[in-house]
Structures are given as C-alpha cells and as structure tokens.
C-alpha positions as CSV (number, residue, x, y, z in Angstrom):
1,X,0.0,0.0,0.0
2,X,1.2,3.8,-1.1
3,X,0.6,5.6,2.1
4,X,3.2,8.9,0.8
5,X,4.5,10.5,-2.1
6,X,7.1,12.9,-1.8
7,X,8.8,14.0,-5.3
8,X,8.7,16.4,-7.9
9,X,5.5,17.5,-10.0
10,X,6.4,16.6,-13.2
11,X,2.5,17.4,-14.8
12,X,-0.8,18.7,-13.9
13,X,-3.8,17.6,-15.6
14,X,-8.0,18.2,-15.3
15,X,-8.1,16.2,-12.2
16,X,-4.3,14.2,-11.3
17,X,-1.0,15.4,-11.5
18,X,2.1,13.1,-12.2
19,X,5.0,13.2,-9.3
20,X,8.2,12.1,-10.3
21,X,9.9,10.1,-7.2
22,X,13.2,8.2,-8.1
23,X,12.6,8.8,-11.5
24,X,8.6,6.8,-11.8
25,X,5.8,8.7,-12.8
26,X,3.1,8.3,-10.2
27,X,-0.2,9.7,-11.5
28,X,-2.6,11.0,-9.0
29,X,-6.1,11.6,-8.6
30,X,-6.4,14.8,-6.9
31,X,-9.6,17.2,-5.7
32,X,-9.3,20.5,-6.9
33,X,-9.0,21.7,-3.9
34,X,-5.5,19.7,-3.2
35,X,-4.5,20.2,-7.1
36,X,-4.5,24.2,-6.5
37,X,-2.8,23.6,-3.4
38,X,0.3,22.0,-5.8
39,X,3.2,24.2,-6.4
40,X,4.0,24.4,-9.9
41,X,5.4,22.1,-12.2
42,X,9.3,20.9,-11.7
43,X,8.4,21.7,-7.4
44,X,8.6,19.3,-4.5
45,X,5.9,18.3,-3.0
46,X,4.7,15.7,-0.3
47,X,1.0,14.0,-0.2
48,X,-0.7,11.7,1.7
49,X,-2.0,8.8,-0.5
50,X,-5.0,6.1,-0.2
51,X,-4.2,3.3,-2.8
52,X,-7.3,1.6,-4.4
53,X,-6.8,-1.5,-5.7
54,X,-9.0,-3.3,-7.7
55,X,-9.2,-6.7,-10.2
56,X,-8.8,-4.4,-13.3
57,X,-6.7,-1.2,-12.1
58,X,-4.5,0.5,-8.9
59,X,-5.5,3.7,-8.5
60,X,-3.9,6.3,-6.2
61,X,-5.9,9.3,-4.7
62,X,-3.5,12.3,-3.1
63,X,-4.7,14.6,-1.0
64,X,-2.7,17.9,0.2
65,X,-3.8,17.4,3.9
66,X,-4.2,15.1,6.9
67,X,-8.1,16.8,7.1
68,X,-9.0,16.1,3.1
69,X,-8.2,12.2,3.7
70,X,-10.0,11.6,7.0
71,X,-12.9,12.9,5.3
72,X,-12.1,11.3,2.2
73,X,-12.2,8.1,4.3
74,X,-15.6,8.7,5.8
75,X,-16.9,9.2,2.3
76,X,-16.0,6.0,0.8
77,X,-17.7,3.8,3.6
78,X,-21.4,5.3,2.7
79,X,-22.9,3.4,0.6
80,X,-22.6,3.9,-3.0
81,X,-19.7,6.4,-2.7
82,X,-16.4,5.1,-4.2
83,X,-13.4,6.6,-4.2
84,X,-13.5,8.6,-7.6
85,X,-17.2,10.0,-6.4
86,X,-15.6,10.7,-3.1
87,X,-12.5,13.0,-5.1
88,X,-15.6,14.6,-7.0
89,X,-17.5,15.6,-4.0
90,X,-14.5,17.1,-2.5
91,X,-13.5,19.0,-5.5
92,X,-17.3,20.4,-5.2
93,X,-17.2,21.2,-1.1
94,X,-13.9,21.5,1.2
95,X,-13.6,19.1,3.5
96,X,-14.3,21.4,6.4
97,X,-17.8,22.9,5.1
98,X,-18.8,19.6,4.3
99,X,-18.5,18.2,7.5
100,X,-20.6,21.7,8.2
101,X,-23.4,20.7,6.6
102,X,-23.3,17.2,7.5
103,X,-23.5,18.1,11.1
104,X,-26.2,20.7,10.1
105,X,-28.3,18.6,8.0
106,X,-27.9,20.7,5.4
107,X,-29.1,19.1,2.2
108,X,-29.7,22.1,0.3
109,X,-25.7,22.8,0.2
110,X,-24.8,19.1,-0.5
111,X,-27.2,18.4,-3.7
112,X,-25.2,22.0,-4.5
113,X,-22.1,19.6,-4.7
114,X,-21.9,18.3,-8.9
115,X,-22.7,14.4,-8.7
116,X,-24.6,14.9,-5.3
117,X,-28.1,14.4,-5.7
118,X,-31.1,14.3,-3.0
119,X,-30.6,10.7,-1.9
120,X,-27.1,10.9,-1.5
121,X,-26.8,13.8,0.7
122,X,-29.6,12.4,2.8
123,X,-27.5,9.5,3.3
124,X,-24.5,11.7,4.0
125,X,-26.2,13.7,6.7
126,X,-27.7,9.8,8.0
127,X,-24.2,8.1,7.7
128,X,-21.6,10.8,8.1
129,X,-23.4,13.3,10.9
130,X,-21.4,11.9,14.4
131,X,-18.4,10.9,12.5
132,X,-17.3,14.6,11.2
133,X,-18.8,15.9,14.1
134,X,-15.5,17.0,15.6
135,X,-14.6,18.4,12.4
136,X,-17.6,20.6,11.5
137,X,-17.0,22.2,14.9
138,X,-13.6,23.1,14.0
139,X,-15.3,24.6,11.0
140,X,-17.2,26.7,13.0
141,X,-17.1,30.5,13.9
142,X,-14.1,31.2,15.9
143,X,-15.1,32.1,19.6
144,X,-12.6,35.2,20.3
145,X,-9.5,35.3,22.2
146,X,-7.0,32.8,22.4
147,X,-8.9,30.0,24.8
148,X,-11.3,30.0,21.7
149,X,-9.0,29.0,19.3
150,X,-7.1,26.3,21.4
151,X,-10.3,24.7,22.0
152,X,-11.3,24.6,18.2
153,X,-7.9,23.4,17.9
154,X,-8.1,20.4,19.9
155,X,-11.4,19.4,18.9
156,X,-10.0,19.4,15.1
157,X,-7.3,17.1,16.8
158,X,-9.5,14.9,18.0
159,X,-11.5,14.4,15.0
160,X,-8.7,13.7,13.3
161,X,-8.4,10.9,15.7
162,X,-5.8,11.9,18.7
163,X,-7.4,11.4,22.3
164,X,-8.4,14.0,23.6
165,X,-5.4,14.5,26.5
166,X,-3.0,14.3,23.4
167,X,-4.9,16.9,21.4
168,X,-5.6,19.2,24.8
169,X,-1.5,19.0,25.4
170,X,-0.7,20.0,21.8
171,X,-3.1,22.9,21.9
172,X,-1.7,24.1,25.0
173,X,2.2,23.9,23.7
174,X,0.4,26.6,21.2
175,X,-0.9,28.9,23.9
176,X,1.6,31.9,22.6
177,X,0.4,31.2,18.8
178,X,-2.9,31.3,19.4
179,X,-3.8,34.3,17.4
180,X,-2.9,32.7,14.4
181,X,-5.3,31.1,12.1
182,X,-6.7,27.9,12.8
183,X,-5.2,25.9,9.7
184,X,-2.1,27.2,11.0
185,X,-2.3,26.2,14.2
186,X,-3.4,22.5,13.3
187,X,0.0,22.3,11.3
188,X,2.0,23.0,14.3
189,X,-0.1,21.0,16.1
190,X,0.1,17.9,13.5
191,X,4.1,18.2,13.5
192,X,3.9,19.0,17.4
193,X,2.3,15.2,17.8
194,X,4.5,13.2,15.0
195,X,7.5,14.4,16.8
C-alpha cells in the first residue's frame, strides 16, 4: 500500500497530477482543492496517499492534507460512494464545510455539490453526521480570544483521531500562537504530535 509521495510535479492535468519520485511517474487523482494547493510544475511536494486497488486497475488518490483524507475516508464507507465519487464531491465542497453541513443537515448545500443528488446527501447527513462531528465544529465561527481558538484546535485534533489528552497537550504547547489562524495552528499542532 502507497501511504506517501514525496517528489517532484512533473505534470498537472483536469483532475491528477504526475510526481516524479526516483525517476517513476506516479499519476494521481487529486480534488481540486488539493490540485490548487500544488506548487508548480518541476516543485517538490509531499502527499498523503490512499491506494485503491481493484481486479482491473491501482488507482492512487492524493490529498494535500491530513483533514481532506479523514474525510475522504468517511466518504467511501457510505454506501454507494467510491473513491472517484468521493474526489468529486470534495472538488465540489472543502472538507471542512462539508463536515458543516453534514452536522447541520444541510441538504440544500450538499445536492449543490456536482454528482450529489437528494438521496445521497440524505445518506451523507444519516451516515456521516457523528463521525465529522469534531470536524464541522472546527469549522465553526471562531469564539474570540486565544482560549477560543485552542479549544477549536483540539477538537480538530480529535477528530482527526488523537485522544483528547493528546490533542488538549498540543493545543496548549500553542498557547503563545494562538492568534494565528486555525489551519495554522493545526499544522503546528500535527508536527507537534508526529514528533
């Protein structure tokens, strides 16, 4: 199983990009929202990977953050949403204001999605709404000051799946940054916890 890439862009397409690593071409299926995030072509770059094999084809699906595969994850274990559908929906909705109006029941914004009709997003909301829970709070409006911001921070931490003590300890190594945006903060946070 590919778990990482880390190598150079060497094209960008509708939908995938090629990284050169050691001189093979990996082509990926990216979201637009992780193929924007690319730097341009003959750059480095690093992304997290989820392999899908199947009898006829490998397929690899990158994604520029720790946040857009959790989710990505969730996706593909509702019924009738396979990997490519779960890139598509993604590259209609970020990750973050999905899990919004998952936890809000929102199916107005989710048949907004392109491939997302009625049924689905009703089974979205019924499937996903306790499991991105933790991340549509995250995705919330900001309570001000700094204790606002640590909290959202650890919540995001634990729905990316730290225990809560870890993700309260890593927020609170971050008390001096906390007037920093969010994403920011969770990227500390992330390479606080690998170590």
């Amino acid at each position: 199983m590919i778990a990482r890439l880390a190598g150079t862009v060497a094209e960008k397409g509708a939908d995938h990009a090629v990284l050169d690593v050691g001189g093979v071409g990996y082509r990926v299926s990216l979201s637009q929202v992780a193929l924007s995030a690319l730097p341009p072509v003959g750059e480095k770059v690093a992304l997290r990977i989820h392999t899908h094999v199947r009898e006829d084809a490998l397929q690899l699906y990158g994604f520029a953050s720790e946040e857009e595969e959790a989710v990505f994850h969730e996706l593909v274990a509702v019924k009738n949403v396979g990997p490519r559908a779960a890139q598509n929906i993604l590259s209609g909705i970020e990750a973050r204001e999905l899990a919004r109006a998952v936890a809000d029941g929102d199916v107005a914004r989710l048949t907004r999605v392109p491939g997302v009709g009625k049924k689905t997003a009703e089974r979205l909301v019924v499937e996903l709404k306790d499991k991105l829970l933790s991340l549509a709070r995250a995705a919330a409006p900001r309570p001000k000051g700094p204790q606002g911001a640590l909290e959202q921070l650890a919540t995001a931490l634990v729905g990316l799946g730290y225990k809560q003590p870890q993700a309260e300890q890593a927020a609170e190594a971050l008390r001096d940054r906390a007037d920093r945006p969010l994403d920011d903060l969770l990227r500390e946070a992330l390479k606080l916890l690998r170590g």
